[in-house]
mmCIF file of the N, C-alpha and C atoms, coordinates in Angstrom:
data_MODEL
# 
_entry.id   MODEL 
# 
loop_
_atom_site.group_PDB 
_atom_site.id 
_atom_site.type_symbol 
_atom_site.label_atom_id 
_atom_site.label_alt_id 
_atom_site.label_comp_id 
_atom_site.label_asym_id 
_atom_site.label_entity_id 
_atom_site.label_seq_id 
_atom_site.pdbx_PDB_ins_code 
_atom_site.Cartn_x 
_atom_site.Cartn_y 
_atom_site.Cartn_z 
_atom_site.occupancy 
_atom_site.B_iso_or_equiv 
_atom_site.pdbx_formal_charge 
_atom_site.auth_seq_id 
_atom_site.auth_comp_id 
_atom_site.auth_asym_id 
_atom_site.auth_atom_id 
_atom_site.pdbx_PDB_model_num 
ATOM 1   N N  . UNK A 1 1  ? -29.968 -7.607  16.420  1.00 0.00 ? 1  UNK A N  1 
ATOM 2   C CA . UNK A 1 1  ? -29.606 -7.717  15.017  1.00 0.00 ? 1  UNK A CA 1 
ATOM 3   C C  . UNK A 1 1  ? -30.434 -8.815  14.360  1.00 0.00 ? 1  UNK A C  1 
ATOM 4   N N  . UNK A 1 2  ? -30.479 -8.548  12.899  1.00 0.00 ? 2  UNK A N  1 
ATOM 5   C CA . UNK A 1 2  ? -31.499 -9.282  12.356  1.00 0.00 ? 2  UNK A CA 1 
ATOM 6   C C  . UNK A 1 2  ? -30.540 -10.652 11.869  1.00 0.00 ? 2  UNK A C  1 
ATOM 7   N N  . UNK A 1 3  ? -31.011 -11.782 11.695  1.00 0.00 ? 3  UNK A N  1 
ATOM 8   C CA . UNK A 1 3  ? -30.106 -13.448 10.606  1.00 0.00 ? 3  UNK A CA 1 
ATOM 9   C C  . UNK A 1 3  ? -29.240 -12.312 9.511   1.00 0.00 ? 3  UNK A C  1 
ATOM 10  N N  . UNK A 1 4  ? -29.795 -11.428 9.025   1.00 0.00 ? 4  UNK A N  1 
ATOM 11  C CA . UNK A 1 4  ? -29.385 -11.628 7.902   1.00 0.00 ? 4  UNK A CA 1 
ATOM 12  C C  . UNK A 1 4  ? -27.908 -11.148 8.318   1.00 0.00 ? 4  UNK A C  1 
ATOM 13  N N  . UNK A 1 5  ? -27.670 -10.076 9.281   1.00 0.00 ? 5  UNK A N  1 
ATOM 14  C CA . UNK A 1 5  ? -26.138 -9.482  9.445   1.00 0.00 ? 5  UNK A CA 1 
ATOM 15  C C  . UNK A 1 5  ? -25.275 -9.962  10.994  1.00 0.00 ? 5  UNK A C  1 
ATOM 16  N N  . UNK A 1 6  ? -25.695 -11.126 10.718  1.00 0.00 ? 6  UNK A N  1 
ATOM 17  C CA . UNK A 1 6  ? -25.073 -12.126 11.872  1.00 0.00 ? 6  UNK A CA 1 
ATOM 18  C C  . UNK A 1 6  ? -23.779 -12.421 11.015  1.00 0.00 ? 6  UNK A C  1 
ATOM 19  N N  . UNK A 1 7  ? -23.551 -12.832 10.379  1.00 0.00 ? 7  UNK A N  1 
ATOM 20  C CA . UNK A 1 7  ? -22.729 -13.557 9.324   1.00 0.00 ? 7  UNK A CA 1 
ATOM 21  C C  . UNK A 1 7  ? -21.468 -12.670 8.918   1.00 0.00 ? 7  UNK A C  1 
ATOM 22  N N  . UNK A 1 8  ? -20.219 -12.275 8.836   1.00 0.00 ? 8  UNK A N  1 
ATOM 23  C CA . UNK A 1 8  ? -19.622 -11.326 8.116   1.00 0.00 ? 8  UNK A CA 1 
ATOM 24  C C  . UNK A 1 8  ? -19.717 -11.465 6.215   1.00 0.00 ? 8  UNK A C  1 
ATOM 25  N N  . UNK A 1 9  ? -19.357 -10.227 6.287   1.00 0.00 ? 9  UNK A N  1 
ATOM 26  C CA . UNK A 1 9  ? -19.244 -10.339 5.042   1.00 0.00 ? 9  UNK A CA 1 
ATOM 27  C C  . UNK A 1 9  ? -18.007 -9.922  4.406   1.00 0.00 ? 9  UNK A C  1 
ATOM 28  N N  . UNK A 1 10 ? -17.511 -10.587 3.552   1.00 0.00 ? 10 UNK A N  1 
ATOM 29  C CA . UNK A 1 10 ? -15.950 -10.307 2.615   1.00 0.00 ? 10 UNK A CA 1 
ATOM 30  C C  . UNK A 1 10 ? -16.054 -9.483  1.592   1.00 0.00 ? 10 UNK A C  1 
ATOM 31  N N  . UNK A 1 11 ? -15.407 -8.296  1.615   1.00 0.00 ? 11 UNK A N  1 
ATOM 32  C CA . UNK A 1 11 ? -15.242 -7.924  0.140   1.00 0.00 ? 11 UNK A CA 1 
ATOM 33  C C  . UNK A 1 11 ? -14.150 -8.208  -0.763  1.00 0.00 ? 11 UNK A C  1 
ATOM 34  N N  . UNK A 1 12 ? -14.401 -8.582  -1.478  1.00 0.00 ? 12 UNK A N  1 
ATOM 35  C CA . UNK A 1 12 ? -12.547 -9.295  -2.574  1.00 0.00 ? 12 UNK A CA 1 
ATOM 36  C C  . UNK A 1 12 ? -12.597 -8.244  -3.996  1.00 0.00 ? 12 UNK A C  1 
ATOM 37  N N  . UNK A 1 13 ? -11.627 -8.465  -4.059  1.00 0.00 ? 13 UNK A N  1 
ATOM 38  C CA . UNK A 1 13 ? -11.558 -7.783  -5.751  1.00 0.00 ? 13 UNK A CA 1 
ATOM 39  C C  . UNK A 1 13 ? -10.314 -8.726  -6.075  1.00 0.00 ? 13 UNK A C  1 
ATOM 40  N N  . UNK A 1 14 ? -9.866  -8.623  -7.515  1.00 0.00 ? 14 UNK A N  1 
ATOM 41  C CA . UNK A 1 14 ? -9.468  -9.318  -8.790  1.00 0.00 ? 14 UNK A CA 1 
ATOM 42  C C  . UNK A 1 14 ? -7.741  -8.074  -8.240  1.00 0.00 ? 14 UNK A C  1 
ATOM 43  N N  . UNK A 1 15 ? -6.598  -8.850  -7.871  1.00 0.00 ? 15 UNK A N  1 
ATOM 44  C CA . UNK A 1 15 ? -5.224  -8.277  -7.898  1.00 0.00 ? 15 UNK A CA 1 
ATOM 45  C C  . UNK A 1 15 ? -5.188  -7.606  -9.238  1.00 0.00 ? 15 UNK A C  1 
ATOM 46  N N  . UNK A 1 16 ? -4.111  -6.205  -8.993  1.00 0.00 ? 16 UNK A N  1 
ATOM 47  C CA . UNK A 1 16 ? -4.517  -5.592  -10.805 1.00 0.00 ? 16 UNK A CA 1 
ATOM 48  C C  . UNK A 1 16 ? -2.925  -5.857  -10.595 1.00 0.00 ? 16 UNK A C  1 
ATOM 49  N N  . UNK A 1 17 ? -2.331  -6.502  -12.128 1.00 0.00 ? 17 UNK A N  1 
ATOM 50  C CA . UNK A 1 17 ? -1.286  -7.215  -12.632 1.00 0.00 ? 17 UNK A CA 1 
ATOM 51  C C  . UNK A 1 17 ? 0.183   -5.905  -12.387 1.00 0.00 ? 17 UNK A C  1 
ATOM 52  N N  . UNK A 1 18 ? 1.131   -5.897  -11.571 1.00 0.00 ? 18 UNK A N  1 
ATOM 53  C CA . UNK A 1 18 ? 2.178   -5.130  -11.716 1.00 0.00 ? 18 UNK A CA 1 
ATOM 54  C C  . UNK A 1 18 ? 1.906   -4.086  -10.286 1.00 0.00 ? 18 UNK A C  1 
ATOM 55  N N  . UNK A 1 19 ? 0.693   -3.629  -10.021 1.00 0.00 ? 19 UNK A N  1 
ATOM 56  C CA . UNK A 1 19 ? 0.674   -3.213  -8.754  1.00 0.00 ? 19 UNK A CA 1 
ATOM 57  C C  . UNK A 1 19 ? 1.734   -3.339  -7.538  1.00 0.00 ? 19 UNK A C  1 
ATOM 58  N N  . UNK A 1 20 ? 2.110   -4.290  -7.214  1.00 0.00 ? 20 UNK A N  1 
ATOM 59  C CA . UNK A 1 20 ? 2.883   -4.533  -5.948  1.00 0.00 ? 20 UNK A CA 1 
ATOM 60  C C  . UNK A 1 20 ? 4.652   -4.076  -6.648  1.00 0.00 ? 20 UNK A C  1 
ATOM 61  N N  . UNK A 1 21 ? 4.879   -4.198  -7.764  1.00 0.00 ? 21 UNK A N  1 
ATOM 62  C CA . UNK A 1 21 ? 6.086   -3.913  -8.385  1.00 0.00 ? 21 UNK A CA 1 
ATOM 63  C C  . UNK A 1 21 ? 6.192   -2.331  -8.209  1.00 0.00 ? 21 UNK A C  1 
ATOM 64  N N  . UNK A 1 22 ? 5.267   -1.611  -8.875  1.00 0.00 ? 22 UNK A N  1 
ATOM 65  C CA . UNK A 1 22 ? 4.966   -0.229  -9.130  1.00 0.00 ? 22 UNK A CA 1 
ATOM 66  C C  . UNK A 1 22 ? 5.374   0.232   -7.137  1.00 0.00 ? 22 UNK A C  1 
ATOM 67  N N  . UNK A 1 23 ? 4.428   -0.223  -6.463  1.00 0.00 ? 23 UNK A N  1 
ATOM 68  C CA . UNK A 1 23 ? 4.329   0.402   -4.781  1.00 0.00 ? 23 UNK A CA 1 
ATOM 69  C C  . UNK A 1 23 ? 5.459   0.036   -4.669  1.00 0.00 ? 23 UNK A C  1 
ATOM 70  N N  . UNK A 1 24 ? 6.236   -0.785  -4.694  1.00 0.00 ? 24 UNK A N  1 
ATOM 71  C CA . UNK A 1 24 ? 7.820   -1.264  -3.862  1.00 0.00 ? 24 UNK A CA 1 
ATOM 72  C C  . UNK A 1 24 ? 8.730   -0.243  -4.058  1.00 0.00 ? 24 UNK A C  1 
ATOM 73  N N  . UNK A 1 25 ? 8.447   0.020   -6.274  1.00 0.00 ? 25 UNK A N  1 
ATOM 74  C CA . UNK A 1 25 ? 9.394   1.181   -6.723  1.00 0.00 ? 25 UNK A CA 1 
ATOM 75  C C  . UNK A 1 25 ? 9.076   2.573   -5.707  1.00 0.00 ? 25 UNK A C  1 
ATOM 76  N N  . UNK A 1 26 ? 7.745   2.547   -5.855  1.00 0.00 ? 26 UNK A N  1 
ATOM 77  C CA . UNK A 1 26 ? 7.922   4.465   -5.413  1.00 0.00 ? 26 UNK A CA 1 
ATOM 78  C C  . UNK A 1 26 ? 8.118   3.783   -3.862  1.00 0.00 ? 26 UNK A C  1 
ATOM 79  N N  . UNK A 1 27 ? 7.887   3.054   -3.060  1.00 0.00 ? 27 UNK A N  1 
ATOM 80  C CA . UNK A 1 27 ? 8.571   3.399   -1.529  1.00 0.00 ? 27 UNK A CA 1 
ATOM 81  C C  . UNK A 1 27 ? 10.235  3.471   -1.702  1.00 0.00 ? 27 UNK A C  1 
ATOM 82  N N  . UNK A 1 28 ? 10.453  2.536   -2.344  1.00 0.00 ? 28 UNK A N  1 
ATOM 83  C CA . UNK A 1 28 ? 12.171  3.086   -2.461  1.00 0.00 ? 28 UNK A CA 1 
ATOM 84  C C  . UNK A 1 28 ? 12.816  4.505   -3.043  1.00 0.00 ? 28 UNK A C  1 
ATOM 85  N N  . UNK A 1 29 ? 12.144  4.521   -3.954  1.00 0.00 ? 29 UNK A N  1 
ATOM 86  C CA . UNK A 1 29 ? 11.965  6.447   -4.467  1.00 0.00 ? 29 UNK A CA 1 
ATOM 87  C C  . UNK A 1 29 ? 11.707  7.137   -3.525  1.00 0.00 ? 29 UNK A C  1 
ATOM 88  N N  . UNK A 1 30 ? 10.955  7.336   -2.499  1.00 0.00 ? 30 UNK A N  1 
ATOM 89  C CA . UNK A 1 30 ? 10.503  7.776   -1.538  1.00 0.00 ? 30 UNK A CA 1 
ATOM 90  C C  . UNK A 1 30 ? 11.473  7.705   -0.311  1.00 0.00 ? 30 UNK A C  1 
ATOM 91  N N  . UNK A 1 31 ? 12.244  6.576   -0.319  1.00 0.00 ? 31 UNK A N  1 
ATOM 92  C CA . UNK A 1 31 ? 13.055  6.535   0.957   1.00 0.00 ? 31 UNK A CA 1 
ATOM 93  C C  . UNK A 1 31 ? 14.198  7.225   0.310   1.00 0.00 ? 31 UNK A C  1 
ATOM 94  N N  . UNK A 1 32 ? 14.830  7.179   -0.759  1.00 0.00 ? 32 UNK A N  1 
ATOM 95  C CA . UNK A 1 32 ? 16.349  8.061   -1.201  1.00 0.00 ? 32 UNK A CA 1 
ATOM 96  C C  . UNK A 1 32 ? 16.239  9.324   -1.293  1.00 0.00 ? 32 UNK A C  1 
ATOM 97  N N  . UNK A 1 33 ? 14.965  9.692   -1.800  1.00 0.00 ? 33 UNK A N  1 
ATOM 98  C CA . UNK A 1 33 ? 14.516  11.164  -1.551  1.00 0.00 ? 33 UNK A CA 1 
ATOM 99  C C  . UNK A 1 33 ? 14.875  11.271  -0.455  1.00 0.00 ? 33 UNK A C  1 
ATOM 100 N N  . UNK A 1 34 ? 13.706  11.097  0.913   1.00 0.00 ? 34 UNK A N  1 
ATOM 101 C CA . UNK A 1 34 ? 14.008  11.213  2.307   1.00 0.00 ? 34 UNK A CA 1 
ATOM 102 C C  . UNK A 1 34 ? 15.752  11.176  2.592   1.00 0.00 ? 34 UNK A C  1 
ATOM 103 N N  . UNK A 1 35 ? 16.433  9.849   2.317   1.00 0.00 ? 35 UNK A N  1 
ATOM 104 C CA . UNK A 1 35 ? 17.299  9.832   2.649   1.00 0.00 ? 35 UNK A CA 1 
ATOM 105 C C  . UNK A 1 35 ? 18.440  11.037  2.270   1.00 0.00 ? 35 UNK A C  1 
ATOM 106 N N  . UNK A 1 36 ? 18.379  11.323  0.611   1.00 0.00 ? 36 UNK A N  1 
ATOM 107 C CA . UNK A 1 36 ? 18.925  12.534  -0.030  1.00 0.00 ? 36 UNK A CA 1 
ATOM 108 C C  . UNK A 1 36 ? 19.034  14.147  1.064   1.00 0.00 ? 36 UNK A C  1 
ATOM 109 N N  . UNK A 1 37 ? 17.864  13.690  0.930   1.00 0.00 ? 37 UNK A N  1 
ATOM 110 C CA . UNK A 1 37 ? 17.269  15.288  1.678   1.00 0.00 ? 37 UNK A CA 1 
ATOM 111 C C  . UNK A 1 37 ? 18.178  15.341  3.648   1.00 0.00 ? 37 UNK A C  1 
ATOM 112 N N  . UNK A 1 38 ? 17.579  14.084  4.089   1.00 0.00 ? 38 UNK A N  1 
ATOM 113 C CA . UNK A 1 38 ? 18.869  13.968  5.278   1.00 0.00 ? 38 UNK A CA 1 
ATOM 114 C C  . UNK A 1 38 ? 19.824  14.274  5.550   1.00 0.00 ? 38 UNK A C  1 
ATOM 115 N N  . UNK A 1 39 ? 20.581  13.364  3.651   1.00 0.00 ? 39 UNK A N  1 
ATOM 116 C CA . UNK A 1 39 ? 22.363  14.063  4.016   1.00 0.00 ? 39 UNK A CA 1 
ATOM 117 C C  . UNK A 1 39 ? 22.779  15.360  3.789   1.00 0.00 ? 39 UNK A C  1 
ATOM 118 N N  . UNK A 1 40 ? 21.286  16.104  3.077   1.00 0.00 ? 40 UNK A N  1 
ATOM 119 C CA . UNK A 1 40 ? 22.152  17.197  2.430   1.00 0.00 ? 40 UNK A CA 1 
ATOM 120 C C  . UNK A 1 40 ? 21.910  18.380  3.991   1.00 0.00 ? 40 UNK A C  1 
ATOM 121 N N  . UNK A 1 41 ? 21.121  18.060  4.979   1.00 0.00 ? 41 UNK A N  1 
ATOM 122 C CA . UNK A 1 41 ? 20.849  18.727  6.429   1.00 0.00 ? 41 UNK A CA 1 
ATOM 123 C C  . UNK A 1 41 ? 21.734  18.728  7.335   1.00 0.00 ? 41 UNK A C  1 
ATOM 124 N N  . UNK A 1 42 ? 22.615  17.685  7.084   1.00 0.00 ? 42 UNK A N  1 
ATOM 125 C CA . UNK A 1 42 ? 24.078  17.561  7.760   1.00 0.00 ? 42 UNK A CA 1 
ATOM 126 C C  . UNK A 1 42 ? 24.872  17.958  8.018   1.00 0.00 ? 42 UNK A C  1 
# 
């Protein structure tokens, strides 16, 4: 390997504002569904 790709390299980006709020909602949407759908197999 050559100096230049000895080194790692990072990629970053800029957090986009409300993201992590939005993903939390739909996994919980996602689990009552699932869960919905469970009780009604019962």
């Amino acid at each position: 390997m050559t100096k230049e790709h000895d080194e790692l390299m990072e990629l970053t980006h800029e957090e986009v504002p409300g993201y992590r709020k939005i993903f939390f909602f739909l996994i919980i949407c996602a689990s009552i569904y699932l869960a919905v759908i469970l009780a009604s197999t019962l």
